[in-house]
N, C-alpha and C positions, 0 to 999 in steps of 0.2 A: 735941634735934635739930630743923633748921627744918623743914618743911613740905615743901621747894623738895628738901632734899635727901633725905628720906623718896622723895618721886615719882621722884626719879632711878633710887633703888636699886630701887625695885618695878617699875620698866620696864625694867631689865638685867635681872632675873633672870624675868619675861616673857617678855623676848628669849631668853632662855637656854632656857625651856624650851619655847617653839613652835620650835626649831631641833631641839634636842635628839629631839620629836616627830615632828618633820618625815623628820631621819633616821633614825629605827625604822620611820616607816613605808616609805620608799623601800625599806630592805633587806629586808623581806617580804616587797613586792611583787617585789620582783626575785630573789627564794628560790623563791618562789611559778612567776614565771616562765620561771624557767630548768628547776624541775623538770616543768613541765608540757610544755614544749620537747625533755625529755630521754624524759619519757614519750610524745609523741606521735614521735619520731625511733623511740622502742625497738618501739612499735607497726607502725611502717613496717618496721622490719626482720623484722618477723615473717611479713610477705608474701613469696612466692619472687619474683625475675624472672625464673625460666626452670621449666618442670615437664619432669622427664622420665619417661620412661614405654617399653617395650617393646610394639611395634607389629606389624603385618606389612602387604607391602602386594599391592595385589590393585587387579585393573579396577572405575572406578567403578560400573557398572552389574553388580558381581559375580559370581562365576567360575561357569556351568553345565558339569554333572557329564551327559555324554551317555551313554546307554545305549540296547540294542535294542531294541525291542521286546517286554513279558513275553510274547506268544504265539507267541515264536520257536523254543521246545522248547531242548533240548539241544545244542548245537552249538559249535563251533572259529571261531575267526577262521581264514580262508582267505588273505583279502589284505587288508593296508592302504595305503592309497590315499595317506594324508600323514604325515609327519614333525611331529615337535615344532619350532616355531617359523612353519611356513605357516600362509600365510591364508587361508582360504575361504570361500566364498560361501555365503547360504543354499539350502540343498536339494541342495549339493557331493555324489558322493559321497563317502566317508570311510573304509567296509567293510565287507567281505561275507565273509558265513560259507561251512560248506563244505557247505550244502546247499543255496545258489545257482545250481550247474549243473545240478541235476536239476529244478528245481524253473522255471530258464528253459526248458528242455527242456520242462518241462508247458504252461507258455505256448503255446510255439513251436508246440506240437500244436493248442490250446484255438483258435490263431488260425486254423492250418491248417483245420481241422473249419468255422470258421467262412465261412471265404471257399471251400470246400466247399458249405457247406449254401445260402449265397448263390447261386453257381451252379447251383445246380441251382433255387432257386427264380428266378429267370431264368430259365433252360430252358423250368421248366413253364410261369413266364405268356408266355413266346412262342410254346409248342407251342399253350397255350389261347387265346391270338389269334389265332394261325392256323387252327386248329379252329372259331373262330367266322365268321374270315372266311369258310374252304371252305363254312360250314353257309350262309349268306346268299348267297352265288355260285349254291351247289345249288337254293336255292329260287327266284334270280329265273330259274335255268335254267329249272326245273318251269314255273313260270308264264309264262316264254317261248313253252313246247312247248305248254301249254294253250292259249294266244292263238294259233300258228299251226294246233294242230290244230283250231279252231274257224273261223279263215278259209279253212283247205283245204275243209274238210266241205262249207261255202256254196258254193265253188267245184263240188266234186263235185255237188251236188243241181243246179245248176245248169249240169251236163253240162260244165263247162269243164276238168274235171280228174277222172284215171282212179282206179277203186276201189286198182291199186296202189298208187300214188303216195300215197294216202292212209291204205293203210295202214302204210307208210314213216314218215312222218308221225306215225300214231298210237306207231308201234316207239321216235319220238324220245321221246316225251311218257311212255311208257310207262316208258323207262329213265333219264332223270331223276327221276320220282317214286321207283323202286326204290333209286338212288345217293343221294335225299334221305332217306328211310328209316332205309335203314342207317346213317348218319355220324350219324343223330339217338339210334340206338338205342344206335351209342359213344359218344355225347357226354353222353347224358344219364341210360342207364338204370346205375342202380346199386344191384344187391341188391332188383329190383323196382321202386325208386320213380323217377321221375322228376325227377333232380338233375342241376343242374351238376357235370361231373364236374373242369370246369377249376375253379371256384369250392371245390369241395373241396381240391384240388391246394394252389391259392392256401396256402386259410389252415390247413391242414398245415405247410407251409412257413413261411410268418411265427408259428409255432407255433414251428417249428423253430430260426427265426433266432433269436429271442428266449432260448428255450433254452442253447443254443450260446453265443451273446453273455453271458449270467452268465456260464459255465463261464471263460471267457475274462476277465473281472473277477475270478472270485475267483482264478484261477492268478497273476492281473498282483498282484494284493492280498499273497498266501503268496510270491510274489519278492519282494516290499519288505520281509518279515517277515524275509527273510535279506540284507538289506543297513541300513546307517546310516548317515544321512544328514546334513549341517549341518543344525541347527535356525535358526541366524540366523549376519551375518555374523562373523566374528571370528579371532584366532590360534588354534591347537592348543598348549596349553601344557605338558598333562603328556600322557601316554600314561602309561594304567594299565594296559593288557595287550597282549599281542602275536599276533603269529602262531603258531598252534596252541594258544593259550592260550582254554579256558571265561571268558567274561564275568560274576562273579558280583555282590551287590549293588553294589561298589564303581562300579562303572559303568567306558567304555570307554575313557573319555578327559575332560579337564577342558577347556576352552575357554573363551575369551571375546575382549570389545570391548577391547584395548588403549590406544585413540585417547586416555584419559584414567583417570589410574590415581588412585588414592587410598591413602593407608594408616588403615589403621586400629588407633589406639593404643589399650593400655588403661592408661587413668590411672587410679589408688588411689583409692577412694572420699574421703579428707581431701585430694586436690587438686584433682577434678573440680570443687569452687567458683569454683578461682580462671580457670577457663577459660572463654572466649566465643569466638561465632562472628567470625572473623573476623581474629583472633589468628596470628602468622607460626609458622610452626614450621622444625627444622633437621631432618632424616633422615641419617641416617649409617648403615654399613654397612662394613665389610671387601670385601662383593663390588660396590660402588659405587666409581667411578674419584676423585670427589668428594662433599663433602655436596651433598644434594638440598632444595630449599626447597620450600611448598606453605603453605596455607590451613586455618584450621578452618573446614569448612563444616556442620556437625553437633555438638552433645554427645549424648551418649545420655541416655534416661531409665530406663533396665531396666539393674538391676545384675545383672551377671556375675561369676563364680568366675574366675578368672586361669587363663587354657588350662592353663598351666605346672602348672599343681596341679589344677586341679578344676574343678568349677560349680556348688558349693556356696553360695546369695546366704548362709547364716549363718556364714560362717565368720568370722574371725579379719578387723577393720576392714581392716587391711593388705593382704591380699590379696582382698579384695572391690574390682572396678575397675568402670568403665564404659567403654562403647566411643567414642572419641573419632574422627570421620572425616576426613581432613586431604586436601584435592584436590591435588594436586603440578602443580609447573609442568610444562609443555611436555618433554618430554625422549624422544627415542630411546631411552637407556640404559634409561632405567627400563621401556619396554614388554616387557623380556624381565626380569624380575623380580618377579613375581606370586608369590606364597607366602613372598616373602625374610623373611625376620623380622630387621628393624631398631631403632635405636636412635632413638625421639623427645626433641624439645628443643622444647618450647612456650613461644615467648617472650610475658611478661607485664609492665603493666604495674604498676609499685607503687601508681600515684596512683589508678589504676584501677580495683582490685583493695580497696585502703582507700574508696574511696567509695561501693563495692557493700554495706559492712557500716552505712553510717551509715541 
């Protein structure tokens, strides 16, 4: 065989088998890439788009549980003042027990006694200015009668005026010092010593006031013991007891700030991964006209037992949740729905959700 036709046949079958190669490797590559395309789709599917979860919902700033006072003693609701669904101001009243009217009645006296004892200390510091004044009148009299009975006298020695008249004169002088005397001997003597008797008076009296005036704070203090008041503004949502009814731990009534509600879901410990702030969610209910939308503004980090069962953190993964807090939009309906226990829808997304694990 020539030469010429040897190189023929060894560059066809050359050609033969870089084709040959060419195509085993393309279909590998493309075994390769389709299974890896099927594996990353199958990965995707293993993320949820939606987590649901059983919630309840309640005001964002959370529901307070009012109660009386504990040094109220034993006592009845007598009257309540509002209904479930009003709103009330802080420091409203809200209700009073049934030992309120004895107990205003102690008041009423505590005040009485008071503007009593005030009167009368008035009385005495105006008896004791006037007692000062007559005392200083008395003595510039005295010293009146002194000064003319000492120009009559000069007169008399000097014959221009009669022993009578002079002793007229001395009778004036004589019966002022006697009138000064005695207003000094009430004004001032007491028990022997020589005291102000109006200065004792006085502070008797602002002794007194003072006295009195507690009395009158603690009776106003023991009325407030039998009434309940708003702590802050907000609706009355439950009423937990009623009239004639003992108030015991439970307390008297639930309240709160409506103006922005939240629910609060608890999602399954194997979903709370896939959730973030910020995330939409659906609310649903039977006693809801419509589904209700809102926000994840919170995940929790402290695992919880599921109300439903317990609050046990070791129990069984499934029902070990966290609490998830969802701000809901604007809605009227929903401020009279606080305790509802509804049905959450947290929507996710897949790309989302896969790129949190890389």
């Amino acid at each position: 065989m020539s030469n010429s036709k040897r190189l023929v046949i060894l560059s066809g079958l050359g050609c033969c088998l870089t084709m040959t190669l060419g195509t085993a490797l393309w279909s590998f590559q493309s075994i390769n890439s389709s299974k890896a395309s099927e594996s990353a789709t199958d990965s995707l599917m293993t993320f949820p788009s939606r987590i649901t979860a059983m919630g309840r919902m309640e005001p964002q700033n959370n529901l307070i549980r009012v109660a009386p006072p504990s040094s109220r003693g034993r006592s009845r609701i007598k009257t309540l003042h509002i209904a479930e669904g009003d709103f009330v101001k802080r420091g409203q009243l809200i209700a009073e027990f049934d030992v309120v009217d004895e107990r205003r009645s102690n008041l009423v006296v505590a005040e009485q006694n008071l503007a009593i004892t005030k009167r009368r200390y008035e009385v005495s510091k105006g008896e004791s200015q006037a007692s000062r004044i007559k005392l200083r009148r008395l003595e510039y009299e005295l010293t009146k009668a002194e000064r003319d009975l000492g120009r009559y006298r000069n007169l008399y020695n000097n014959g221009a005026f009669s022993l009578s008249d002079l002793d007229a004169v001395k009778l004036v002088r004589d019966k002022a010092r006697e009138m000064l005397e005695e207003h000094k001997a009430s004004f001032e003597r007491i028990d022997g010593q020589q005291v102000g008797t109006s200065l004792l008076k006085e502070g008797v009296s602002e002794a007194n006031i003072k006295l009195v005036a507690a009395e009158v704070s603690k009776a106003r203090h023991y009325l407030e013991q039998a009434m309940v008041r708003a702590p802050q503004d907000g609706y009355i949502l439950k009423l937990l007891k009623h009239v004639g009814e003992e108030v015991d731990q439970r307390g008297l009534l639930l309240m709160g700030d409506t103006s922005k509600m939240v629910t609060v879901a608890e999602v399954y410990e194997n979903d709370v991964k896939h959730i973030k702030e910020g995330q939409k969610a659906l609310i649903s209910s039977k006693a809801l006209s419509s589904p209700a939308r809102g926000t994840v503004i919170s995940v929790g980090s402290l695992v919880y037992k599921n109300d439903i069962i317990g609050d046990d953190p070791t129990a069984d993964v499934d029902t070990r949740v966290f609490e998830v807090r969802i701000l809901m939009d604007a809605s009227d309906e929903l401020k009279k729905m606080s305790r509802l226990q509804v049905n959450v829808e947290i929507q996710s997304s897949p790309t989302e959700i896969a790129s949190s694990y890389k």
